[in-house]
NUPA-53194 format. One line per field, with one value per residue (C-alpha): residue number from 0; residue in one letter; x, z, y. Coordinates in pm, 1 decimal, m for minus. Layout:
REM NUPA-53194
num	NUM	...
residuo	a	...
xx	X	...
zz	Z	...
yy	Y	...
//
This chain:
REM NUPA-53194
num	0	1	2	3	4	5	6	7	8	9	10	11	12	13	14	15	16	17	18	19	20	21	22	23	24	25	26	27	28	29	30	31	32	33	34	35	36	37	38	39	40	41	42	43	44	45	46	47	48	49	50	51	52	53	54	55	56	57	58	59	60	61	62	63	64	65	66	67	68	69	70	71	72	73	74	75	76	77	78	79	80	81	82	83	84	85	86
residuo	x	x	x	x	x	x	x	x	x	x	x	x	x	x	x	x	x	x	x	x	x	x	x	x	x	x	x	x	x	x	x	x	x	x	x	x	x	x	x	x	x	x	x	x	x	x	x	x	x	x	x	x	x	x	x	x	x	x	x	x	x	x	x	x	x	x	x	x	x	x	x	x	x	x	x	x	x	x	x	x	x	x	x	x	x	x	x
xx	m2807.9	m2822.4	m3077.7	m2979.9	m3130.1	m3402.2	m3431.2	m3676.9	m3961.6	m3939.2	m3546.0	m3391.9	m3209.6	m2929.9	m2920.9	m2941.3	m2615.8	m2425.8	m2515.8	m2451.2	m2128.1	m2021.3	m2150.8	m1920.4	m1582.2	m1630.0	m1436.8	m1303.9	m1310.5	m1144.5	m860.7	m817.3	m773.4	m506.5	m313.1	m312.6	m231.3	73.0	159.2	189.3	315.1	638.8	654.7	747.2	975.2	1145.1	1168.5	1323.3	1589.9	1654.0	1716.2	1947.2	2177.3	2148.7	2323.6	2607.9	2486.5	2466.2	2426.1	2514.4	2242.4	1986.7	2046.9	1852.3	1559.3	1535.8	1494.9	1263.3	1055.5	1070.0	911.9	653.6	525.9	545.7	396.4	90.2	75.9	63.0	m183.0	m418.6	m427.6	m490.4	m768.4	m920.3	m921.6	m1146.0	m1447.9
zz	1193.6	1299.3	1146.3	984.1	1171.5	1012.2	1032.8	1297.4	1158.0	1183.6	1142.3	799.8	558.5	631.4	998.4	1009.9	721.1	975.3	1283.3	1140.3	995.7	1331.7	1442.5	1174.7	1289.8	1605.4	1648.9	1322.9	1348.5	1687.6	1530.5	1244.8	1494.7	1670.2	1376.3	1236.4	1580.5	1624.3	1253.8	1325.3	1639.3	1538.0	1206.2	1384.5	1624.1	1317.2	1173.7	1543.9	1516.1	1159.4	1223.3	1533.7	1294.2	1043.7	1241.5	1419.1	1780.1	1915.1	1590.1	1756.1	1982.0	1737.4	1464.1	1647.5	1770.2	1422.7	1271.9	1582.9	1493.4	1100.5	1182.2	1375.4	1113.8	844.5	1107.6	1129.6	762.4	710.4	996.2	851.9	496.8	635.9	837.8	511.6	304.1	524.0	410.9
yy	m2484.3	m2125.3	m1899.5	m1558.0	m1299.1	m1123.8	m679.6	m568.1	m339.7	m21.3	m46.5	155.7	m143.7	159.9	135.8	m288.7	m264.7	m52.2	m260.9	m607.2	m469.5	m380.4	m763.9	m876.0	m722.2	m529.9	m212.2	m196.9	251.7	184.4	m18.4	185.9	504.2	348.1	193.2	581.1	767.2	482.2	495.4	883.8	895.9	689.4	909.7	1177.6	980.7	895.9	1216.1	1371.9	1078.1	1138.9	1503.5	1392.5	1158.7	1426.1	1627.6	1397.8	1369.4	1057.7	887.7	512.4	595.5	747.1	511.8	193.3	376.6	571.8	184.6	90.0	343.3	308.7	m61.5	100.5	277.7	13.3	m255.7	m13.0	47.6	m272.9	m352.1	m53.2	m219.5	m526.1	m402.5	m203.0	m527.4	m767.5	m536.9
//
């Protein structure tokens, strides 16, 4: 039967929170930082594509990567929430 570790003296209840959050699920801030910078980096693929079957060109073309990229987003929407609930 494992023990629970105990706070060191001298250590702030503050400080031991923080550090046996991070024990808990490691590079949670990490994760979240990518899921946003990939949510927005295919938001704005989307809106380029949108804008390029918006106006005609290529629309065959545009149309699957405008849906690729729409999953993208929701797949790291989804991934963020998911994330933000396992508190």
């Amino acid at each position: 039967m494992a023990d629970r570790p105990t706070k060191p003296p001298g250590m702030s209840d503050e400080k031991y929170a923080r550090l046996m959050a991070e024990v808990k699920a490691p590079y949670r801030g990490l994760r979240k930082f990518v899921y946003g910078a990939v949510g927005a980096s295919g938001a704005i693929g989307a809106v380029i594509f949108l804008t390029q079957i918006l106006a005609g060109r290529e629309v065959y073309a545009a149309l699957p990567n405008f849906l690729l990229q729409l999953g993208i987003v929701a797949l790291m929407v989804f991934l963020f929430r998911l994330e933000s609930r396992q508190s």
